[in-house]
N, C-alpha and C positions, 0 to 999 in steps of 0.2 A: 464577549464574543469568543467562539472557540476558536479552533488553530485547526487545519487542514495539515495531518501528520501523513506523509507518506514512505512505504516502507518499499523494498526492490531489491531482491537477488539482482545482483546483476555481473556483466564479464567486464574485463578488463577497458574493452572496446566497446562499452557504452550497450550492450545486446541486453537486452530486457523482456526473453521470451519465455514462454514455459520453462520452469527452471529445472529440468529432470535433471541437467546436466551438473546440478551442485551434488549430486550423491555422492560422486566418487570425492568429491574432498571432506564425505561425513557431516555429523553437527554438534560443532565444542558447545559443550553446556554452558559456557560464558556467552554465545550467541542469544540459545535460548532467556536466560537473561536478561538482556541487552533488549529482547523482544519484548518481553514483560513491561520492562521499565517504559518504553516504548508505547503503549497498551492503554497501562494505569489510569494515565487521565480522558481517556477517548473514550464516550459514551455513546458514539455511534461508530457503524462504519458502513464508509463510501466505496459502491464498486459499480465497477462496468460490469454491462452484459455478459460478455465473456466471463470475467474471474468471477463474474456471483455465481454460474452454470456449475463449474468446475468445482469451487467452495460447496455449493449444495446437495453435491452429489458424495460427499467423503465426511465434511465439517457434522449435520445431522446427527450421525448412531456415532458420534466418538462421544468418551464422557473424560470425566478428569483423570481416570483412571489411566485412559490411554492415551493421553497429550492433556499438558496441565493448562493449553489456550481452549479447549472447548468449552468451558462456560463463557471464557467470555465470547467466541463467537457463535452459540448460538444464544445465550442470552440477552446480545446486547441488539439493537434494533441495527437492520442491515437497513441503508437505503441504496436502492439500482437505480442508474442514471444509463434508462431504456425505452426506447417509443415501441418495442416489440414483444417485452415481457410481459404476460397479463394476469395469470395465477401463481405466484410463486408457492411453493411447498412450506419453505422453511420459514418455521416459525420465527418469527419480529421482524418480519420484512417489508419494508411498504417500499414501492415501485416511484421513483419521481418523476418519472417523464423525459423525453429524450434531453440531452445537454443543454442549458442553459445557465452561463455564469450568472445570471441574476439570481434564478433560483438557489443555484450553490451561496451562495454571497449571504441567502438570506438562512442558510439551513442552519450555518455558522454561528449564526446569531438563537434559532431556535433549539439547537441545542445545546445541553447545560453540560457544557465538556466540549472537549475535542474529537475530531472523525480520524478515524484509523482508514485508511487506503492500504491497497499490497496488489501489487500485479495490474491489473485494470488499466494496462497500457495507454489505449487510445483515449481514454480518461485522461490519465493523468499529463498525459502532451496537452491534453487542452486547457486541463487545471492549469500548466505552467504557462503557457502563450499567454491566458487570461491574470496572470500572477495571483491566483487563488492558494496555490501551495505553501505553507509556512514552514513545512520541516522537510527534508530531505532524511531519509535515514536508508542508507546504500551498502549492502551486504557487496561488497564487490570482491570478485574469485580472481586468483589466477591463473584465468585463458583466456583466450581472445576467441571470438565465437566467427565473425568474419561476416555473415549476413543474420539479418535479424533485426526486430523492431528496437529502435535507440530508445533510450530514456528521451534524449532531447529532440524536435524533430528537426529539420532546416530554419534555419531563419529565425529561431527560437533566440533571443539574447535575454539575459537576466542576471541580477546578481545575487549571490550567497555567500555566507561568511560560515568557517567552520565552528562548528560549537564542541566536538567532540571524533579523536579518533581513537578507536579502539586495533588490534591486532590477536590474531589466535593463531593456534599453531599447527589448524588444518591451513595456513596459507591468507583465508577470508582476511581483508582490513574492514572495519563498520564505521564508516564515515556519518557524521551528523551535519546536515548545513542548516543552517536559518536562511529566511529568503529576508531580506534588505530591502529595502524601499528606496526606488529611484528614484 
């Protein structure tokens, strides 16, 4: 069974929104890195409606030349967890149908690898509530954003244990958690 890896710019204060706001502290090539490694074993990736929109309008006409993740993300099959999307453009996409942990539960097992998440907010609150999530991988900046959709939502309890923290010297810490089993 694969592992549900999820990846997350995120601020100080837990803000998990469109990330424009990480420009101004740049991006150390040890990040880039860090993403890769991250990557490696994940033969699919899981998005929401939203970040797949946003991905398929930029990810498409890049090639390796101009970001060395573009093959893996348009080569590797996207899966969208969407009751509204119904032709998608971009090639290796297949649409799975609105949220349903059981079907997550089961995709884990049908693919031969691990799923790559990134942004897909309202996803991934519900991956975590359902404890579907097995890695946490948290690009966290420092500011604090003050409104904005949290990583976790209310009420959300769970546990993780750290596997890994990295530091760079735009500022970013790159926290790894494993999710635990209660």
């Amino acid at each position: 069974m694969g592992a549900i890896r999820v990846h997350e710019f995120m601020s100080l204060d837990g803000v998990i929104d469109t990330p424009t706001w990480t420009a101004d502290y740049g991006f150390d090539p040890r990040m880039g890195e860090a993403i890769s490694a991250l990557m490696a074993p994940c033969r699919g990736i899981l998005l929401g409606r939203n970040t797949f929109a946003m991905f398929e309008q930029s990810w498409p006409t890049r090639t390796a030349d101009d970001d060395p993740g573009a093959p893996f993300f348009n080569d590797t099959t996207k899966y969208v967890v969407s009751g509204t999307l119904a032709s998608p453009a971009w090639r290796n996409t297949q649409v799975i149908g609105p949220y349903d942990a059981g079907r997550l539960r089961s995709l884990k097992d049908e693919v031969d690898g691990d799923l790559y998440t990134s942004g897909s907010s309202r996803l991934v609150r519900a991956m975590l509530a359902d404890g579907l999530v097995d890695e946490l991988h948290l690009f966290m900046y420092p500011l604090t954003r003050g409104a904005g959709p949290r990583l976790f939502a209310d009420g959300t309890a769970d546990a993780f244990a750290l596997a890994n923290c990295e530091s760079y010297d735009n500022g970013v810490v790159y926290l790894t958690y494993r999710h635990q089993a209660r």
